[in-house]
Steps between C-alpha positions, in 0.01 A plus 500: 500500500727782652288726288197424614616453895638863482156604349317393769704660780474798295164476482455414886703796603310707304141390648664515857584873411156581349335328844726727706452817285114455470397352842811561778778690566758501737667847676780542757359716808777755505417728795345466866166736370276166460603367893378317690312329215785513238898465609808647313606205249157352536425351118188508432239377246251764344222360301464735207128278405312547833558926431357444145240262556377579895574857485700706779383518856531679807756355709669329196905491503602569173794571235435764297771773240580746616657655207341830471285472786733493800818553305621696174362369202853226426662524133378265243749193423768608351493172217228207410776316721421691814125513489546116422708450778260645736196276378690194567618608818162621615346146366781319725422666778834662517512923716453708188416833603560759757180645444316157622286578806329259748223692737160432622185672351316696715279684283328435174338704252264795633576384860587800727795406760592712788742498786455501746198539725534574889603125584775542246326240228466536154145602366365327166173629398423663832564163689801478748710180406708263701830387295599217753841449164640825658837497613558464883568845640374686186193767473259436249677788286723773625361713164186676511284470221143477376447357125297366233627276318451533119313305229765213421723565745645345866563695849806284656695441791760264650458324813797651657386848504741672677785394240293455124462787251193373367232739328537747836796581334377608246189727494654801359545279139257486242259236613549640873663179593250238356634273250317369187356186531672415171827495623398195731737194396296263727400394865771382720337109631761324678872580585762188362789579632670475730407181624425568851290784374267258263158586550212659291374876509123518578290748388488736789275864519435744772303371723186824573589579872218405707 
């Protein structure tokens, strides 16, 4: 009987880490780069399905690796143990790397983005655009720059401009800033803690300027 109990809580634990590892994960906000959408300490959940199945949009929030991309490629685990440990804690939804990101997409594949035109907006694809997530007091990008953004790969930004080294950062690196599509770990939907904080993330693009 004590067998077969312990079985079964094996056996739940185990589908409860396959549901998290498959469909949702959860990620500590570490820096102010995301506000005011995002806080410091704000958990929250990032569906890794919706990026697989639905694709990647403009305007999405999401988690992607920067391993490589925005940071030196990081050692491989030094033992089976390590590279086991990491799984599990990136199935719990425990912080496992410093080279997890959370920014907004603002360009996708073969879009051209541009900053800024004379009323200090953003320019996708010739169009002005209105980013009403833009932190109060900050200028649609302080960084000049006019792209196209590669075949499988991302152009983005945080929402706190003035304070986020997003892919502006970056431009002199291979990839001039963009990061591969494949590094996406999934689309952040709704934050779960803290509690006052409890809400869900929308889907929310440019809006063209009129």
């Amino acid at each position: 009987m004590v067998r077969r109990s312990a079985a079964l809580v094996a056996v739940a634990a185990l589908s409860v880490v396959l549901v998290r590892l498959l469909l949702v994960q959860s990620f500590a906000v570490p820096s102010a780069s995301m506000e005011p959408t995002l806080h410091v300490g704000d958990r929250v959940l990032v569906s890794t399905l919706i990026a697989r199945i639905g694709g990647i949009h403009r305007g999405d929030i999401v988690v992607f690796d920067g391993d490589g991309v925005f940071d030196p490629p990081a050692p491989a685990p030094s033992s089976p143990f390590a590279a086991m440990g990491r799984f599990l804690a990136q199935a719990l939804g425990a912080p496992v790397s410093e080279t997890d990101y959370v920014k907004r997409v603002i360009g996708l594949p073969g879009d051209r983005v541009t900053c800024c035109d004379v009323a200090g907006r953003l320019v996708v694809d010739g169009h002005p655009v209105n980013e009403p997530y833009v932190h109060a007091g900050d200028s649609a990008s302080s960084v000049r720059f006019d792209v196209v953004v590669p075949p499988g790969r991302l152009w983005v930004m945080g929402d706190h401009r003035s304070v986020s080294a997003d892919s502006r950062a970056h431009l002199g690196d291979p990839g001039g800033g963009t990061v591969p599509a494949s590094a996406v770990i999934g689309r952040v939907v709704a934050i779960s803690w803290p509690p006052s904080r409890l809400s869900t993330v929308p889907r929310r693009a440019p809006e063209e300027a009129p």
